[in-house]
LOFILUM-965385 format. One line per field, with one value per atom (N, C-alpha, C): residue number from 0; residue in one letter; x negated, y, z negated. Coordinates in nm, 2 decimals, padded with zeros to 4 digits. Each point is the difference from the previous one (the first is absolute). Last residue first. Layout:
// residues N
n <- [NUM	...];
res <- [A	...];
px <- [X	...];
py <- [Y	...];
pz <- [Z	...];
***
This chain:
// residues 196
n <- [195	195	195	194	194	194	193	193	193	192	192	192	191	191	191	190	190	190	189	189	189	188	188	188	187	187	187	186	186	186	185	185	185	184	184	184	183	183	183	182	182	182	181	181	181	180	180	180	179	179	179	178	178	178	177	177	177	176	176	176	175	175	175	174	174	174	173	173	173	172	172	172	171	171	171	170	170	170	169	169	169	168	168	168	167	167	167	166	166	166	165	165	165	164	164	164	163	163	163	162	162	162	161	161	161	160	160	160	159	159	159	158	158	158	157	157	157	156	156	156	155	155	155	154	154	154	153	153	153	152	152	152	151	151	151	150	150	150	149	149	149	148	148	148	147	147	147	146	146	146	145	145	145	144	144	144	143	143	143	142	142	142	141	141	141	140	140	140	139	139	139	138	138	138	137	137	137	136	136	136	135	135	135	134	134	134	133	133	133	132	132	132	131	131	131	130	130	130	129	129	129	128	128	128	127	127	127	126	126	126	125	125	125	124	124	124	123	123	123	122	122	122	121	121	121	120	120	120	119	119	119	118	118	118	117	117	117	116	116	116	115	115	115	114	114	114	113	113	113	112	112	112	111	111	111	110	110	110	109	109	109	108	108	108	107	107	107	106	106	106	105	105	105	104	104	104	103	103	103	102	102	102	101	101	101	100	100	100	99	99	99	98	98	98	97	97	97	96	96	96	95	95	95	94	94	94	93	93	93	92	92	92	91	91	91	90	90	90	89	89	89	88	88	88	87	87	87	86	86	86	85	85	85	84	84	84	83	83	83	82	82	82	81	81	81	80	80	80	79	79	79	78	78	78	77	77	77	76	76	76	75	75	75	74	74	74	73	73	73	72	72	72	71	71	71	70	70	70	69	69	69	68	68	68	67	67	67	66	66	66	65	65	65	64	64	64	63	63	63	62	62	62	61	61	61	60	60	60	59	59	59	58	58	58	57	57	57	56	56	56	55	55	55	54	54	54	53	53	53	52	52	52	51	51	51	50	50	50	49	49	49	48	48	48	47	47	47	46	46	46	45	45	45	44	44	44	43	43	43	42	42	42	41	41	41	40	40	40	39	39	39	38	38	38	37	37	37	36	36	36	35	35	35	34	34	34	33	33	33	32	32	32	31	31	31	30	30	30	29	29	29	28	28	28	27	27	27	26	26	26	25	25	25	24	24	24	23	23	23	22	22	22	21	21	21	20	20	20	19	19	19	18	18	18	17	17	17	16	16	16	15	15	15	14	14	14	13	13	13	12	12	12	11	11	11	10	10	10	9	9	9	8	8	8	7	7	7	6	6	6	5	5	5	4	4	4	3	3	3	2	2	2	1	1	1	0	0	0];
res <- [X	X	X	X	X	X	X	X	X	X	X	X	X	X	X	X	X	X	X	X	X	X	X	X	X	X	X	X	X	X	X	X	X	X	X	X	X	X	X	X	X	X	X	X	X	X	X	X	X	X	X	X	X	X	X	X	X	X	X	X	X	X	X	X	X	X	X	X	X	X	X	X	X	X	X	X	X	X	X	X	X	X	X	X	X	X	X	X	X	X	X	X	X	X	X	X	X	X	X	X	X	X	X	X	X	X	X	X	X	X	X	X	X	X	X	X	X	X	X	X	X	X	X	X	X	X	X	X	X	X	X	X	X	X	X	X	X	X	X	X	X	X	X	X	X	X	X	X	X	X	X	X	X	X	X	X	X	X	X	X	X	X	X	X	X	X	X	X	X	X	X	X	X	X	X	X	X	X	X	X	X	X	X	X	X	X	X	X	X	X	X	X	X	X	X	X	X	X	X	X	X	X	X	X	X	X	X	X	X	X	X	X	X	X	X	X	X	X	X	X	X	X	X	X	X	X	X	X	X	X	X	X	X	X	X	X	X	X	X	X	X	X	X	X	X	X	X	X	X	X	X	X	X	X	X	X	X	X	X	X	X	X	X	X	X	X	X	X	X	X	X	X	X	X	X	X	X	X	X	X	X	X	X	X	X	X	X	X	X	X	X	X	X	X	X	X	X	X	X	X	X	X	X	X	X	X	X	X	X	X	X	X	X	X	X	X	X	X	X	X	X	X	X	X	X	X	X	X	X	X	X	X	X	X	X	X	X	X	X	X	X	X	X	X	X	X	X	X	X	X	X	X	X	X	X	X	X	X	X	X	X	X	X	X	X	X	X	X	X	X	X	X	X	X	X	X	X	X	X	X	X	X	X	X	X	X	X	X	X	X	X	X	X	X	X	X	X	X	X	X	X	X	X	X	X	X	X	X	X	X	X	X	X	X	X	X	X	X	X	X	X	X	X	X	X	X	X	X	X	X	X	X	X	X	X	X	X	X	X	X	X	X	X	X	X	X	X	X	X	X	X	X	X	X	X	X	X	X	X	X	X	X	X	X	X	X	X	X	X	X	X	X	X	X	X	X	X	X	X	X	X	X	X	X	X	X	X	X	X	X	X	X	X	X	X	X	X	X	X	X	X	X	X	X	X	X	X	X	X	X	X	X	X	X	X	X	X	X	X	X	X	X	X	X	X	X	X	X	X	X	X	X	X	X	X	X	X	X	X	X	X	X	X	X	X	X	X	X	X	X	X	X	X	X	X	X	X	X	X	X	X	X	X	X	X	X	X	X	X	X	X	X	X	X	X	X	X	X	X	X	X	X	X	X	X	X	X	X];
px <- [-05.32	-00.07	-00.06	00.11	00.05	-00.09	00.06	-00.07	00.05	00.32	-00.09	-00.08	00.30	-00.10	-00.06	00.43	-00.11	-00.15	00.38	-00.03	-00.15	00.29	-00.11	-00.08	00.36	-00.11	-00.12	00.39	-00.04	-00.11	00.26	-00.09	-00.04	00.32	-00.18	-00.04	00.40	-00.10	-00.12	00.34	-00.07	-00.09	00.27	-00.14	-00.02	00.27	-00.08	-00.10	00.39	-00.07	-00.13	00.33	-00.08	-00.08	00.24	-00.08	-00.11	00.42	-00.08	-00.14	00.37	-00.03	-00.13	00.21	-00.03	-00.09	00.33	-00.13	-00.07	00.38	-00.09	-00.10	00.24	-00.03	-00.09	00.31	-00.13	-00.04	00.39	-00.10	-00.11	00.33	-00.06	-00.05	00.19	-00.13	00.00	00.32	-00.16	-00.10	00.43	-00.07	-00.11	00.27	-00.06	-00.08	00.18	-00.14	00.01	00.33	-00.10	-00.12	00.36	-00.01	-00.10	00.19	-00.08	-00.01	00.25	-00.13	-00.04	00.41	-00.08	-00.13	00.25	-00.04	-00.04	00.15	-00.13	-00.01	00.40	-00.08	-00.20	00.47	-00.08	-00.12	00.16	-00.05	-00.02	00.14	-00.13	-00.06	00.43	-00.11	-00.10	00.35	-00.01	-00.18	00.25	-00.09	-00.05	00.25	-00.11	-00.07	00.47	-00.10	-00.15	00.44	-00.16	-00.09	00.49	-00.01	-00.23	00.19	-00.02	-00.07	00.20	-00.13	-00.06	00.44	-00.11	-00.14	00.36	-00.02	-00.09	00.10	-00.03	-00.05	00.28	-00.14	-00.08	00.46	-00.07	-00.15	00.25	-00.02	-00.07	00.07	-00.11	00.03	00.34	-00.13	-00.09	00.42	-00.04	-00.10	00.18	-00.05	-00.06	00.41	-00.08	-00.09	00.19	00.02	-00.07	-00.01	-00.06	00.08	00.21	-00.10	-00.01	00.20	-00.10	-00.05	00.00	00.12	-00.11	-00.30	00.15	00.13	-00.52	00.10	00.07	-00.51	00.11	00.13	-00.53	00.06	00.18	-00.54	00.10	00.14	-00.59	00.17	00.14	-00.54	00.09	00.10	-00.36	00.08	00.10	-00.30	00.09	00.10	-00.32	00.12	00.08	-00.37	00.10	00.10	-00.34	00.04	00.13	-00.32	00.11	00.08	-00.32	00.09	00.11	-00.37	00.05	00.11	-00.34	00.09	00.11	-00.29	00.06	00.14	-00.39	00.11	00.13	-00.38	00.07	00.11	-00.35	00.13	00.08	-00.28	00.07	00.12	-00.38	00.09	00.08	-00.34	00.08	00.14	-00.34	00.06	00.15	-00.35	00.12	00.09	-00.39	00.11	00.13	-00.37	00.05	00.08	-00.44	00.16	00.01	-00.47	00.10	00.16	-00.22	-00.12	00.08	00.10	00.13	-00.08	-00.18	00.02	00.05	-00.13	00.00	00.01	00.01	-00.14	00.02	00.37	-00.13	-00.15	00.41	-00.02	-00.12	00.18	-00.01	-00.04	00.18	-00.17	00.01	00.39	-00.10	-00.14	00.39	-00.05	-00.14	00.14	-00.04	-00.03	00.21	-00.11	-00.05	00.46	-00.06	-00.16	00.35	-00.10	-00.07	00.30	-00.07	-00.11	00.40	-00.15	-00.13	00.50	-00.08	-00.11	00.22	00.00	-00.10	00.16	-00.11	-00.02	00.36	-00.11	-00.11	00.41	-00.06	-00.12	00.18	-00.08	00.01	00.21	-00.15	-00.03	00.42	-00.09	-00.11	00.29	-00.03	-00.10	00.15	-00.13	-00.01	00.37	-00.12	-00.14	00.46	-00.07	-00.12	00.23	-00.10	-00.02	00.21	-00.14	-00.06	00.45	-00.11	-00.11	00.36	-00.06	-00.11	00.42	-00.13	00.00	00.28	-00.05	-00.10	00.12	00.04	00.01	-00.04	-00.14	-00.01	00.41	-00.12	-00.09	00.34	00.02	-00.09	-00.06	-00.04	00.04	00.17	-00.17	-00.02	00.44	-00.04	-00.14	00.18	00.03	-00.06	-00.26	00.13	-00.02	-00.34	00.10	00.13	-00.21	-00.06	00.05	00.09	00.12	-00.08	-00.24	00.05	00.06	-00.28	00.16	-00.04	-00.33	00.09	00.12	-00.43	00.02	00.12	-00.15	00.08	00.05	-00.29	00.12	00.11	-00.53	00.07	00.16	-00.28	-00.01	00.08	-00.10	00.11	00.03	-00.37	00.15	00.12	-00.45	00.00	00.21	-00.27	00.07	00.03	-00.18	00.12	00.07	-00.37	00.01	00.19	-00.38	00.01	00.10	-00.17	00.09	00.04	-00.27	00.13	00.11	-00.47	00.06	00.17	-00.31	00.00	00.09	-00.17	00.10	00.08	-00.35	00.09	00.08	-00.38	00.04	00.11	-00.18	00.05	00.05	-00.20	00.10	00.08	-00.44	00.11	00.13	-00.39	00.04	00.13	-00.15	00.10	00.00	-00.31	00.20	00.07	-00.48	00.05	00.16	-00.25	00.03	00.07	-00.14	00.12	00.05	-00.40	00.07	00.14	-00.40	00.04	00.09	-00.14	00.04	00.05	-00.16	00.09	00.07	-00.46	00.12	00.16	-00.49	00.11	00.09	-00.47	00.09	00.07	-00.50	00.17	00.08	-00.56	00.11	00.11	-00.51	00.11	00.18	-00.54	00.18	00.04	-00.55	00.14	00.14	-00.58	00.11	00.11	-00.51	00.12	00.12	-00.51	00.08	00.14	-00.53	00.13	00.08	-00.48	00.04	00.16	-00.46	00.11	00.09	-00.50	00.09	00.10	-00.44	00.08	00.11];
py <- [01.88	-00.05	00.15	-00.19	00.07	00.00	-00.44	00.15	00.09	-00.31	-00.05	00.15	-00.13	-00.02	-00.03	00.19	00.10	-00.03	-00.22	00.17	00.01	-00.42	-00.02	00.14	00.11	-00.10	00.01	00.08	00.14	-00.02	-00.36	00.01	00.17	-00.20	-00.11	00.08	00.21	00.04	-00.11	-00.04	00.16	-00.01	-00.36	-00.06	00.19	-00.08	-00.08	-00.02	00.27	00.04	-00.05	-00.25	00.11	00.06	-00.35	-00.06	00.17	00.08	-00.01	-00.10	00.11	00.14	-00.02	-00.39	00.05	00.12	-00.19	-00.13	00.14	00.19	00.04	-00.11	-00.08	00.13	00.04	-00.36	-00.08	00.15	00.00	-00.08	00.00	00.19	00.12	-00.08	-00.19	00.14	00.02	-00.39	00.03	00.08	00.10	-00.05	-00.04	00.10	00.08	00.00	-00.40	00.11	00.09	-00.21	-00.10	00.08	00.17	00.09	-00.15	-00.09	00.10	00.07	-00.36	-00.06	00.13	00.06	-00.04	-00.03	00.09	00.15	-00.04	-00.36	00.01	00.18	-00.21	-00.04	-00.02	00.24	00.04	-00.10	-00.07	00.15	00.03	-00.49	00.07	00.11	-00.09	-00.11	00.05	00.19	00.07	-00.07	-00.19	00.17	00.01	-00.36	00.02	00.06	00.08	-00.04	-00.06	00.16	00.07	-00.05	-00.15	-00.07	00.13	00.03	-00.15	00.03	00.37	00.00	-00.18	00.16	00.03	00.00	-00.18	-00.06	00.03	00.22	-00.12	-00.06	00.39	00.03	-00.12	-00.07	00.06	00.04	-00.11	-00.13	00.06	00.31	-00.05	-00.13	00.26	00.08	-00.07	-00.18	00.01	00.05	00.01	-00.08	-00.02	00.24	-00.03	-00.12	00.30	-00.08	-00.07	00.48	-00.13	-00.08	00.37	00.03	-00.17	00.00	00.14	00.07	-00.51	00.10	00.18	-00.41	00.01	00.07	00.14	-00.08	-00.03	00.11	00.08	-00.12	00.12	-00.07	00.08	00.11	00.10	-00.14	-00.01	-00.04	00.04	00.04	00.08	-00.03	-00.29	00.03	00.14	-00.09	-00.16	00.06	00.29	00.04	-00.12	-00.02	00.10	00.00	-00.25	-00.10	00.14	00.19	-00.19	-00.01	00.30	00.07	-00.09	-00.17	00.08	00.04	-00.15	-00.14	00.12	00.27	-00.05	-00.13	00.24	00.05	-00.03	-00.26	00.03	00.04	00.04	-00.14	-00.03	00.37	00.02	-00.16	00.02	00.09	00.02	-00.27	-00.09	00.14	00.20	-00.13	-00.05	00.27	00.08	-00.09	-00.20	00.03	00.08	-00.31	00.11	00.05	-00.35	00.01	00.15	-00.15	00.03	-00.07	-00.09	00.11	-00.09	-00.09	00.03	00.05	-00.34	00.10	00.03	-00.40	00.10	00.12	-00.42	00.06	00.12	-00.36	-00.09	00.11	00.20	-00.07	-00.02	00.16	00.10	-00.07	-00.25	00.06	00.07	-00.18	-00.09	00.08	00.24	00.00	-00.08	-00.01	00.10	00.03	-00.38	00.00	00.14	00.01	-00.05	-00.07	00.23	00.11	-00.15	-00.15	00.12	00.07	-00.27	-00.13	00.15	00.14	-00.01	-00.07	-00.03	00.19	00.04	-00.46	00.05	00.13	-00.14	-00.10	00.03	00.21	00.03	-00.03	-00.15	00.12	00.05	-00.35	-00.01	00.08	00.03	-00.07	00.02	00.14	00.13	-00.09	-00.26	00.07	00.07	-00.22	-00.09	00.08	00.23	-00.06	-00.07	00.06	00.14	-00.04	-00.32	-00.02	00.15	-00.07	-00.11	00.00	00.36	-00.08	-00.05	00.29	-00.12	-00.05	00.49	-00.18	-00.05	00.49	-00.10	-00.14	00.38	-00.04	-00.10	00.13	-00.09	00.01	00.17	-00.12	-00.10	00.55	-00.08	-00.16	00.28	-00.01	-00.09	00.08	-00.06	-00.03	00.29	-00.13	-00.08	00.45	-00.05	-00.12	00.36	-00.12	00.02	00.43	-00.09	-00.09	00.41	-00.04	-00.13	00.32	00.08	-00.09	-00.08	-00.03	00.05	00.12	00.11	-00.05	-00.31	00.17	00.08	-00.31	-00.09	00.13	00.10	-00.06	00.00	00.22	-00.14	00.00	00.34	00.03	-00.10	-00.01	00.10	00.04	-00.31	-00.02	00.09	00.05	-00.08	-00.04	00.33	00.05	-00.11	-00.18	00.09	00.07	-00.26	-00.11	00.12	00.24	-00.05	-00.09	00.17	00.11	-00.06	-00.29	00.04	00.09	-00.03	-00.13	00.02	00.36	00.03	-00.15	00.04	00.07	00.03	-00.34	-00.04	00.08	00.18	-00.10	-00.07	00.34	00.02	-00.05	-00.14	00.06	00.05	-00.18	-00.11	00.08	00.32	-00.14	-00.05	00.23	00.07	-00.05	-00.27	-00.02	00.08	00.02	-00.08	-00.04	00.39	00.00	-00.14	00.06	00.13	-00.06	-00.23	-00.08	00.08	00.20	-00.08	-00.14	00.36	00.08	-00.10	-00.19	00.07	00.05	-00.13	-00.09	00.01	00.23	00.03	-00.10	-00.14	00.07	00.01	-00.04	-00.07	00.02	00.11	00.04	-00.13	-00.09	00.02	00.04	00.09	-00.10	00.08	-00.06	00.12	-00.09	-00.10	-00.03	00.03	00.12	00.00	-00.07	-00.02	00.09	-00.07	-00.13	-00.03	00.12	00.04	-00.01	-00.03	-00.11	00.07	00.00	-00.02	-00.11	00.09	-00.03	00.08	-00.08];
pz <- [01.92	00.16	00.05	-00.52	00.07	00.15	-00.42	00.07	00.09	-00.33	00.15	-00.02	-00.34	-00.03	00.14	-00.03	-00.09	-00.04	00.29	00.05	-00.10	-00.10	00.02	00.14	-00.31	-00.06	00.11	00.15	-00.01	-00.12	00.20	00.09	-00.07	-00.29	00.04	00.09	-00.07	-00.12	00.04	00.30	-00.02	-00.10	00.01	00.12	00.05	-00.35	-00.08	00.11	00.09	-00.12	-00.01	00.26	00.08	-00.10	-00.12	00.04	00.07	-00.26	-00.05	00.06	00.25	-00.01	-00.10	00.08	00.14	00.01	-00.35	00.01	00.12	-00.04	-00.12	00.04	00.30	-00.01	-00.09	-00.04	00.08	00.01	-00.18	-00.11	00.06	00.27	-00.14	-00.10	00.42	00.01	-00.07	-00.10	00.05	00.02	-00.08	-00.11	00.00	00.39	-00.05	-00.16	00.21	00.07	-00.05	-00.14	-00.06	00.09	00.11	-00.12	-00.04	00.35	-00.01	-00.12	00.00	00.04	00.00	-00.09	-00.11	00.06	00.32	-00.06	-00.13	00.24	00.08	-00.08	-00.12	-00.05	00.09	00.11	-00.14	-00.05	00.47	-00.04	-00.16	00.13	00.08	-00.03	-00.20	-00.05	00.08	00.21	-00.16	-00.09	00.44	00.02	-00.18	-00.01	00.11	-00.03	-00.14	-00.11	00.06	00.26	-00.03	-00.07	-00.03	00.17	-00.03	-00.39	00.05	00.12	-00.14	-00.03	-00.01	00.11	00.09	-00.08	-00.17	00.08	00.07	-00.36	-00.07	00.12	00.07	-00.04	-00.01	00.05	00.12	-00.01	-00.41	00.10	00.12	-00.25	-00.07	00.08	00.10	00.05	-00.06	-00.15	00.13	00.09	-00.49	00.03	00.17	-00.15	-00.08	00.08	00.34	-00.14	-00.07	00.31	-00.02	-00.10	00.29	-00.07	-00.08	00.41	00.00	-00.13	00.24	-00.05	-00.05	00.15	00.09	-00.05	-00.11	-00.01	00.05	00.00	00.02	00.03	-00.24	00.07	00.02	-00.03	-00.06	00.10	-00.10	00.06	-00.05	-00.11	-00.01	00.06	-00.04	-00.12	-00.01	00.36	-00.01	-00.11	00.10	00.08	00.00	-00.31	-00.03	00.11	00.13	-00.12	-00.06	00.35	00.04	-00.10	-00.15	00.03	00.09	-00.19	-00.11	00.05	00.32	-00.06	-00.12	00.16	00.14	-00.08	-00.21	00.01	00.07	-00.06	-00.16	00.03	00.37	-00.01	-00.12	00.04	00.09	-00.02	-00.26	-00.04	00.09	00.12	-00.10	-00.04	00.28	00.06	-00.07	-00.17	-00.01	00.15	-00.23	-00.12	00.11	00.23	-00.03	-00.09	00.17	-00.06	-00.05	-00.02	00.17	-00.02	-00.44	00.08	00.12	-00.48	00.11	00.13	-00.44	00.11	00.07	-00.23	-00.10	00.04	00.20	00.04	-00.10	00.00	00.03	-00.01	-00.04	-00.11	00.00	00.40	-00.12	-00.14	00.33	00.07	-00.13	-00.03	-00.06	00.04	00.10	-00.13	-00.02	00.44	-00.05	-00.14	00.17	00.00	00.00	-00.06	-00.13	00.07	00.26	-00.12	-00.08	00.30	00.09	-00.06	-00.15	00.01	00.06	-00.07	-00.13	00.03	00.41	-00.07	-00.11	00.18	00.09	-00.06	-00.20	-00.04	00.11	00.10	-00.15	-00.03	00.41	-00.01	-00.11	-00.01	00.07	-00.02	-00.08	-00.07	00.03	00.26	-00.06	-00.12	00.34	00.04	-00.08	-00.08	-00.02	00.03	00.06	-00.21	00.05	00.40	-00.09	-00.10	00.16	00.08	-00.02	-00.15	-00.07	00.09	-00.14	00.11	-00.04	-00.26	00.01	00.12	-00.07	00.01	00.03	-00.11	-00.12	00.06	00.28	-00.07	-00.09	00.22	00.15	-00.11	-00.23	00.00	00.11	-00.02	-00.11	-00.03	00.37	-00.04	-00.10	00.05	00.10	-00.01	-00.28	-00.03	00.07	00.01	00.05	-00.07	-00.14	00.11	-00.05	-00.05	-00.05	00.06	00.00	-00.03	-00.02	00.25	-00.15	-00.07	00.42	-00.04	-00.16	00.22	00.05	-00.02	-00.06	-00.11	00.01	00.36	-00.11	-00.13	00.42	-00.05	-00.06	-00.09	00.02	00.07	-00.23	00.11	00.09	-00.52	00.11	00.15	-00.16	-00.06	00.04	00.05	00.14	-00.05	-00.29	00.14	00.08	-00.41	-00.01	00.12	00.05	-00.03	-00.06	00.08	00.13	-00.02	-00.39	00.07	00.16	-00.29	-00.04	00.02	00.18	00.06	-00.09	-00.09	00.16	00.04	-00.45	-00.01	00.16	-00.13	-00.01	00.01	00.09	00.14	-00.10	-00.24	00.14	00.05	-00.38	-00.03	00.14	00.05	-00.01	-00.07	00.04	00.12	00.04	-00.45	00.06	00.16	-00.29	-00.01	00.05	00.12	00.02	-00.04	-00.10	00.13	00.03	-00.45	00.02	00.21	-00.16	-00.08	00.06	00.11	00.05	-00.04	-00.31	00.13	00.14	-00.41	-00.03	00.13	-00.03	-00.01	00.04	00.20	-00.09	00.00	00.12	00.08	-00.14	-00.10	00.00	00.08	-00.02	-00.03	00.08	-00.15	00.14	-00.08	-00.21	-00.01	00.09	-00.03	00.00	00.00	-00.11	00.05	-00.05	00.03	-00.12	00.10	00.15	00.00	-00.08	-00.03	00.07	-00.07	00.21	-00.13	00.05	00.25	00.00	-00.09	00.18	-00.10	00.03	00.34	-00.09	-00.06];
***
């Protein structure tokens, strides 16, 4: 007996779309569930309940350079920023962000973003009671030295991620369009086999 071939049927799609909606309201969650955690853990803190912010006293312990923190805060800049960049190069070298996590990198976005703002919010405080000229911008000037570390590390490892997130969305489309192209071949070579 011969057997006639049977037509070959398209394998339905999953819903793009639909699983596109589920995946960012995901990650919408988990960043909105870490920024509320990251708010309560604040008020909840301590520190939150001096209403009155530092003290002179406080604030002249933070205003000195110690040279063996400058040196490590160095380092650890430079160990901070070095951290991401064979990541980019993988990403380069293979044209691909596949097992890496965007909402990873987004967490640490958010993380360094918000260091680098509580640096920059120093509300300095003077030795007389209301400031002279000039004096709150020296006090400011300095503390953002004796940190300038921290600062170099954290903002500039949140430019590196954003070199990944750039990355998922050049290499994706490459990614999204290799799939297309190995759906449509193999639904080719569907239509010219005989039916079993």
């Amino acid at each position: 007996m011969h057997s006639t071939p049977k037509k070959a049927t398209a394998i339905p799609k999953p819903s793009q779309p639909k699983a596109l909606l589920q995946k960012i309201l995901f990650n919408l969650t988990a960043v909105i569930v870490v920024v509320a955690a990251g708010i309560g853990g604040y008020y909840l803190s301590p520190s939150s309940s001096n209403s009155g912010g530092e003290t002179r006293e406080e604030q002249d312990s933070i205003l000195q350079f110690n040279v063996t923190g400058q040196v490590f805060g160095y380092l650890c800049a430079v160990l901070y920023l070095g951290s991401r960049v064979p990541q980019l190069l993988l990403n380069y070298r293979r044209k691909s962000t596949e097992g890496i996590s965007a909402l990873f990198f987004l967490f640490a976005c958010i993380g360094n973003l918000t260091y680098v703002l509580s640096i920059f919010a120093f509300n300095p405080v003077c030795r007389h009671k209301h400031c002279r000229q000039g004096e709150a911008g020296a006090i400011y000037g300095r503390y953002i030295l004796v940190n300038l570390s921290w600062i170099i590390g954290s903002l500039g490892t949140l430019f590196l991620d954003f070199g990944v997130f750039a990355q998922f969305f050049m290499y994706r489309k490459d990614e999204e369009e290799e799939d297309e192209v190995a759906v449509d071949d193999g639904s080719e070579e569907d239509r010219g086999r005989p039916g079993i």
